[in-house]
C-alpha positions in Angstrom: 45.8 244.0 198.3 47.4 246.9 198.5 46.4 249.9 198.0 48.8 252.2 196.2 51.9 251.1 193.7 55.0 252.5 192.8 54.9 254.4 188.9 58.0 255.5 187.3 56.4 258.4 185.4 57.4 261.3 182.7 56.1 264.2 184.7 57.5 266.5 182.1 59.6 266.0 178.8 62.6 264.3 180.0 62.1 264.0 183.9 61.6 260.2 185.2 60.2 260.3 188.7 59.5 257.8 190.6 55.3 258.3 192.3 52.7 256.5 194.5 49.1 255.7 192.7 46.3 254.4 193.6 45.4 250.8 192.7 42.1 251.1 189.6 40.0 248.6 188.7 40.2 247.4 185.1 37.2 248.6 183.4 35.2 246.1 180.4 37.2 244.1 178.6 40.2 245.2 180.7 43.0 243.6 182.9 44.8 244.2 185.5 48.5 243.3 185.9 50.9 243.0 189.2 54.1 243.5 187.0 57.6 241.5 187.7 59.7 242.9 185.0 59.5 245.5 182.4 62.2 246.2 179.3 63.2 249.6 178.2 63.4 250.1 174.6 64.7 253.2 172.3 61.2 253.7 171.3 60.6 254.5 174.8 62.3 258.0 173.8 59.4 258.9 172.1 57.4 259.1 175.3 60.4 260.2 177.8 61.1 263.4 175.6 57.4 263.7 174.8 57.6 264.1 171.5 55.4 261.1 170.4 52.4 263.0 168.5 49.2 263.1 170.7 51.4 262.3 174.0 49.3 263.5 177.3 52.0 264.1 180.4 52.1 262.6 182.7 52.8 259.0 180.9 54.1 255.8 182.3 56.3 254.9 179.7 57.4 251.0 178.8 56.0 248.3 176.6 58.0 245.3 177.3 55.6 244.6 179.8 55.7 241.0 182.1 53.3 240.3 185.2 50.5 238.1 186.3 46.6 238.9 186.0 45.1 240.4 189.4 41.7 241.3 188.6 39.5 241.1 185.4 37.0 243.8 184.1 33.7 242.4 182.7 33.7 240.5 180.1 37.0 239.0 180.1 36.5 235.2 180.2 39.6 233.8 178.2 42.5 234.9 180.8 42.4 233.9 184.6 43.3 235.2 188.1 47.2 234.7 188.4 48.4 233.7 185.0 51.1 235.6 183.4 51.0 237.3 180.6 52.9 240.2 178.7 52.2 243.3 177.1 53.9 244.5 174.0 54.0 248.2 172.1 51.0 248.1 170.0 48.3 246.3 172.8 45.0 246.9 171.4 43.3 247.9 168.2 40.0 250.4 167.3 39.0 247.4 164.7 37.1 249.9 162.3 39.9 251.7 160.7 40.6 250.0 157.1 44.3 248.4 158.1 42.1 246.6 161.1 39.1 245.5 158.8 42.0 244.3 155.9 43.5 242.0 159.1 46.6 244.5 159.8 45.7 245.3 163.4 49.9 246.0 164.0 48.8 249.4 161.3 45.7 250.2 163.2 45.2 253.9 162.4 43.9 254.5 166.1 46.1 251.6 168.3 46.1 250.7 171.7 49.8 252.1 172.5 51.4 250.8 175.5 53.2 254.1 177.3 51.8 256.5 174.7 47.7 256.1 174.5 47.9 254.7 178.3 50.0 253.8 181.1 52.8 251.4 180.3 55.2 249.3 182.2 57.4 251.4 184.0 55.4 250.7 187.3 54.2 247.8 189.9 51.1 247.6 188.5 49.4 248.5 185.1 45.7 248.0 183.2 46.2 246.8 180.0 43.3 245.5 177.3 42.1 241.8 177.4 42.8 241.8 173.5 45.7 242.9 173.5 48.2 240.7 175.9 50.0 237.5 175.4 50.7 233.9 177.5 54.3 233.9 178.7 55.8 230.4 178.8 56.5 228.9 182.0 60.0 228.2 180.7 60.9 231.7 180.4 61.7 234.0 183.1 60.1 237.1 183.3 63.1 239.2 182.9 64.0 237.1 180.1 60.7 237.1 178.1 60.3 241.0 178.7 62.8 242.0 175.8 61.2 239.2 173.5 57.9 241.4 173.5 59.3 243.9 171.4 63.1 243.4 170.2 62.2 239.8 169.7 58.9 239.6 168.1 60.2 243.1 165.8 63.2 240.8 164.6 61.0 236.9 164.6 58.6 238.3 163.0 61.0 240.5 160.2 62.7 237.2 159.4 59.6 234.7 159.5 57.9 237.2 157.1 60.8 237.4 154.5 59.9 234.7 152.3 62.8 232.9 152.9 64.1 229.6 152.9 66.2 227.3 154.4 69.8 227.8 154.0 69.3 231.5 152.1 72.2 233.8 152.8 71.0 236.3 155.5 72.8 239.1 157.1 71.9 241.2 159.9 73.3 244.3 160.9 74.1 245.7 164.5 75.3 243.4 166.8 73.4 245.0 169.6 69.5 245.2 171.4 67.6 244.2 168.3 70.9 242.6 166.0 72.0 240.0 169.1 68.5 238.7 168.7 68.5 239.1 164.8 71.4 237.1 164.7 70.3 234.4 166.9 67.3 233.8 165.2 68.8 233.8 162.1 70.9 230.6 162.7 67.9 229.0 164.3 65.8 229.1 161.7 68.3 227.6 159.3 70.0 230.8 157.7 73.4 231.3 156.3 73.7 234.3 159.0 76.1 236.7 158.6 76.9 239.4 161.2 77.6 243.2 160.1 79.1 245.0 162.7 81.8 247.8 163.6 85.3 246.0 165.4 86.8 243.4 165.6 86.0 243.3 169.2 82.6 242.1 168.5 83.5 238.9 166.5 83.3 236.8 168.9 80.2 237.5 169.8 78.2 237.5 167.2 79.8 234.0 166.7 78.5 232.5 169.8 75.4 234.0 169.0 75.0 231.8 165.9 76.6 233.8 163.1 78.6 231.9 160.2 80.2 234.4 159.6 81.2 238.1 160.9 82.1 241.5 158.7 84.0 244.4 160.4 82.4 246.9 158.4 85.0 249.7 159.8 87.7 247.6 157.8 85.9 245.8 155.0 82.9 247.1 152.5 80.4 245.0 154.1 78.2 245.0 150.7 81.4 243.8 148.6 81.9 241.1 151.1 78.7 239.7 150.6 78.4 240.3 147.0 81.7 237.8 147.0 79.4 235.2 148.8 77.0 235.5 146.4 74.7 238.4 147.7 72.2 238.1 150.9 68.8 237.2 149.8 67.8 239.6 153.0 69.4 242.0 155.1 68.1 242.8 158.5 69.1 246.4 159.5 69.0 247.1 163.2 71.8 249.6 164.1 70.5 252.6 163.9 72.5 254.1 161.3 71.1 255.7 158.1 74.6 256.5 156.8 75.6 252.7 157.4 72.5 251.6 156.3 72.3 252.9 152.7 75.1 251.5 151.4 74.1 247.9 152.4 71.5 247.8 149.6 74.4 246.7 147.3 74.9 243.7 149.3 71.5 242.0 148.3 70.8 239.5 145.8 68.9 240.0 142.2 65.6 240.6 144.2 67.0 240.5 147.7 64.7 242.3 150.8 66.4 245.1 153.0 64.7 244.9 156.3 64.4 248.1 158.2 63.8 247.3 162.0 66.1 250.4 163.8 64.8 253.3 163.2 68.0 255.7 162.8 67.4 259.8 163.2 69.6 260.7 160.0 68.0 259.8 156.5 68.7 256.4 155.1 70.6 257.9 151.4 69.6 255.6 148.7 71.0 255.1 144.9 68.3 254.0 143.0 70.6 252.0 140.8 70.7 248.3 142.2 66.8 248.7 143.3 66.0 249.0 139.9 68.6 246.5 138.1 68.0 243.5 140.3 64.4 244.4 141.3 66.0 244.8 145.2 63.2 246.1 147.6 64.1 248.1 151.0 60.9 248.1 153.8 60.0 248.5 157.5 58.9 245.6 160.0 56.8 246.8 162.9 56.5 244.5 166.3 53.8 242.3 165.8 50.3 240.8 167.3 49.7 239.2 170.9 49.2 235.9 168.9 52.8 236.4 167.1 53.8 237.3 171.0 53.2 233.9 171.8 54.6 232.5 168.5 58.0 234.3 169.1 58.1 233.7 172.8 57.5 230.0 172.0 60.2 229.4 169.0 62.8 231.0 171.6 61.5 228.4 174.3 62.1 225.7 171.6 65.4 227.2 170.5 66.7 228.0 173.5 67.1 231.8 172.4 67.5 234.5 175.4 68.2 238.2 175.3 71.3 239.4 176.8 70.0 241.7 179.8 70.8 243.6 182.8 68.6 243.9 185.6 67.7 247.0 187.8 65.1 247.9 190.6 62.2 250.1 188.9 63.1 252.5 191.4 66.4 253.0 189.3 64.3 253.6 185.9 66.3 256.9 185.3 69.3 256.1 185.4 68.4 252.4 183.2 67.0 254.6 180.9 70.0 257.1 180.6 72.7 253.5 180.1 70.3 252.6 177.1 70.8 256.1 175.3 74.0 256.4 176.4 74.8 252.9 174.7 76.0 251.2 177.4 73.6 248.8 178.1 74.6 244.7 177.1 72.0 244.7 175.6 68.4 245.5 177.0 67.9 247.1 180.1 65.1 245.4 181.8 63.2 246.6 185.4 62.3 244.4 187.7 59.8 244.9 190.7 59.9 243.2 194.0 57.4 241.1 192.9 58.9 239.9 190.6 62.5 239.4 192.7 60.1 237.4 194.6 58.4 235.4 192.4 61.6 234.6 190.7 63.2 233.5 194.2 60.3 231.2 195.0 60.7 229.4 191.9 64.3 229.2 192.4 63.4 228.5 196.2 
């Protein structure tokens, strides 16, 4: 084994440099994971800028963590020596806080954060609590189930959670890293889906993603549109907008859900009008549980659902990171290590 790893690291508020560590043992309770591939979220901000309250720099951010077990601390008896496994953004709980005693370990007052509390993904090798990781599916590749740890299970588990049915008029808007997913599990689990996005240029898209239906909301008034169809029963809002996003609101159905999963720096601006007349209820979906992981990972095994990614060396973290602010990424970054370059070529092999 060797002895040091490679650690992309915030060494100060926005500087990304790339560090040698030495290799820990995982304490009790704890594991530790050779990493293959590692998405970068927008939340990931949060840790590069350093403005995530309680943030100690240095920080390894990422939290869209894939790799396979190397060692186990004491007391770990469920997961095994080699199996893969992932890490999402909230990976471990303080299970004495109220939300954890209710059941609502994803609101745990004093979480587990992966890149905030501890050391995230951004790196070759990371320690991550027993409790708090997932099984990844041997039909997904690593680089593939990476982005499913956080855009996917934020966006599965938004829609699962709706109360919806079968057939219910659904719209998601943003057809980008969380709305490409949105859209495509929309369709899969049996929604009228309906894609809100800006251009024309995007229509196609969202099509072969599974939308019925596409609205250039830079030509047409998007909630008009789908007050003409007969209202969505739920909107799920991913672009992160506050200015687009208020405005939807009108779009719902008499009691219709607006489903905030982007989290947009402007203020979302409200009119109180159709919440009240047509009971309509706007609310936030946060990620999910390791168990939910699995659940997500495994509906998009059975559905055949894949992010859109592009692939870098984690030596090129910086500048991966700067094409996801920047917009440019189509649609989630995702590092990959040379372990996992060569775990993916001997299965290919």
């Amino acid at each position: 084994m060797r002895d040091t790893y490679k650690a992309v690291e915030v060494s100060a508020p926005g500087v990304l440099r790339v560090v040698e560590r030495p290799v820990s043992e995982p304490g009790a309770g704890q594991v530790r994971i050779r990493i293959e591939a590692c998405g970068i979220c927008h939340t990931d901000a949060a840790t590069v800028t350093g403005t995530y309250p309680g943030l100690n720099l240095p920080r390894v951010p990422g939290h869209e963590v894939v790799g396979r077990i190397e060692a186990l601390g004491s007391g770990v008896s469920r997961w095994k020596i080699g199996q893969r496994v992932g890490v999402g953004l909230i990976a471990g709980e303080d299970g004495v806080c109220e939300p954890c005693r209710r059941g609502d370990i994803v609101n745990c007052q004093n979480p587990v954060v992966s890149g905030v509390t501890g050391d995230g993904g951004y790196a070759e090798v990371m320690i991550a609590e027993s409790r708090g990781i997932a099984s990844i599916p041997d039909e997904l590749r690593s680089a593939d189930a990476a982005p499913l740890l956080c855009a996917g299970i934020t966006t599965y588990n938004a829609l699962r959670n709706a109360g919806l049915r079968g057939g219910d008029l659904v719209a998601v808007q943003g057809v980008g890293g969380l709305g490409h997913l949105g859209i495509q599990f929309a369709r899969h689990m049996g929604f009228h889906t309906v894609a809100i996005g800006r251009g024309r240029e995007k229509e196609t898209l969202a099509k072969d993603l599974g939308a019925h239906v596409y609205i250039d909301s830079g030509v047409d008034d998007a909630a008009a549109v789908l007050q003409r169809m007969g209202g969505a029963r739920a909107i799920l809002a991913t672009a992160t907008s506050g200015g687009a996003m208020g405005p939807l609101v009108s779009g719902l159905a008499a009691r219709g859900k607006f489903i905030v999963v982007g989290v947009p720096q402007d203020p979302i601006q409200l009119n109180a009008f159709p919440l009240v007349f047509g009971g309509r209820s706007i609310y936030g979906s946060l990620t999910g549980t390791p168990i939910e992981s699995e659940d997500t990972l495994a509906f998009s095994v059975l559905e055949s659902i894949r992010p859109m990614i592009e692939t870098v060396p984690l030596e090129q973290a910086a500048d991966a990171y700067a094409r996801m602010m920047q917009g440019k990424a189509r649609f989630r970054m995702v590092l990959v290590t040379k372990d996992g370059v060569a775990q993916e070529a001997s299965v290919n092999g």
